[in-house]
C-alpha angles and dihedrals in degrees: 000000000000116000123199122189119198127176141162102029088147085204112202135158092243084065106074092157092047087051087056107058098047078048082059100035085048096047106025102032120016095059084075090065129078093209136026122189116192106199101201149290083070087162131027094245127356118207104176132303094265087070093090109156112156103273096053087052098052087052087060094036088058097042090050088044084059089040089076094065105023136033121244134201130188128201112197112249125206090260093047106036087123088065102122139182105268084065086042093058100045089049096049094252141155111202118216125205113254098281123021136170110236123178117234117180093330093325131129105207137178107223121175130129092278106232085105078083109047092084096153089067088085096181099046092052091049091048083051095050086055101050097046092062113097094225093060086046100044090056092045088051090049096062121086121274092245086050098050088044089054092048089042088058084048101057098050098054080054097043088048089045087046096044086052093059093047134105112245096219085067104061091058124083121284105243090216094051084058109051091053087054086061095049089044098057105028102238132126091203129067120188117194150142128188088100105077088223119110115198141117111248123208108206137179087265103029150312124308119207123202115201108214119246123248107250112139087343139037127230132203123187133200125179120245121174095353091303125106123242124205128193140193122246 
């Protein structure tokens, strides 16, 4: 069973570039694997599943025409959190909880975004806690499309301000908060993305794998031997 991992596209409409290659990776590559898993910030910025112009269709058109021949999972990023079933059924999707155990080639292995980890970035952790709470996203769905757009528009220009001010020791994992991950689930390996560094990790538990972000390319990863590959789209 072949196995592809995929994370950060940051998918928008003013990517067109961007748009293209996961057209090429759906539809030329990914036919060739039995399972996909798409570990978060699928797309740049998610506003509900009643926003459908074209390009965001023929996102979903493409990934249930895969669907057919190969199983495909989403974890909920920090940009598409609001991603919700009725998209995921229209696209052919399973959606997993924040953190899950999968198999590969004999491995038990912890996948998830990632963000779960970055526990030193305070404010980021304490913006997350309030987003995730239905209350906070019932009243966001409720407004109209043009008004989450706005806010959406919103929200990144104070995420970027904010990113520039940061340490950048913060926005990576907490080692600590890593090692316990391995202890509480029982795996020696960790799969995850939100970070932007690829890189496999070697820690006191286990080894910790970072799939690579999309900017001008895109990047798919399988696991051999226990490594992660990673390949160019």
């Amino acid at each position: 069973m072949t196995t592809h991992f995929i994370s950060d596209l940051h998918l928008s409409e003013n990517n067109s570039q961007l748009l293209q290659k996961f057209h090429m990776y759906i539809n030329d590559i990914a036919p060739a694997c039995d399972r996909l898993f798409i570990l978060g910030d699928f797309f740049e910025g998610w506003i509900g599943d009643d926003y459908q112009p074209e390009w965001i269709n023929n996102i979903s058109c493409d990934l249930k025409k895969l669907s057919s021949t190969c199983e495909i999972y989403f974890c909920h990023g920090n940009r598409d959190f609001l991603l919700g079933k009725n998209f995921a059924e229209r696209s052919g999707m399973s959606l997993l909880p924040e953190q899950s155990v999968i198999t590969v080639d004999n491995i038990s292995l912890l996948i998830s975004h990632g963000d779960e980890y970055c526990t030193d970035d305070i404010a980021y952790q304490n913006f997350k806690q309030q987003v995730r709470q239905n209350a906070w996203q019932q009243q966001f769905l409720a407004q109209s499309i043009e008004h989450r757009l706005a806010l959406l528009s919103n929200y990144r220009d104070q995420s970027k301000a904010a990113t520039k001010n940061k340490n950048e020791s913060i926005m990576d994992v907490n080692v600590e908060q890593v090692e316990q991950s391995f202890l509480s689930f029982k795996v020696n390996y960790i799969l995850h993305g939100h970070t932007h560094r690829p890189q496999t990790h070697t820690h006191k538990n286990g080894i910790r794998m970072v799939l690579p972000d999309w900017r001008e390319h895109g990047f798919y990863s399988y696991l051999q031997n226990g490594k992660l590959i990673t390949q160019t789209v």
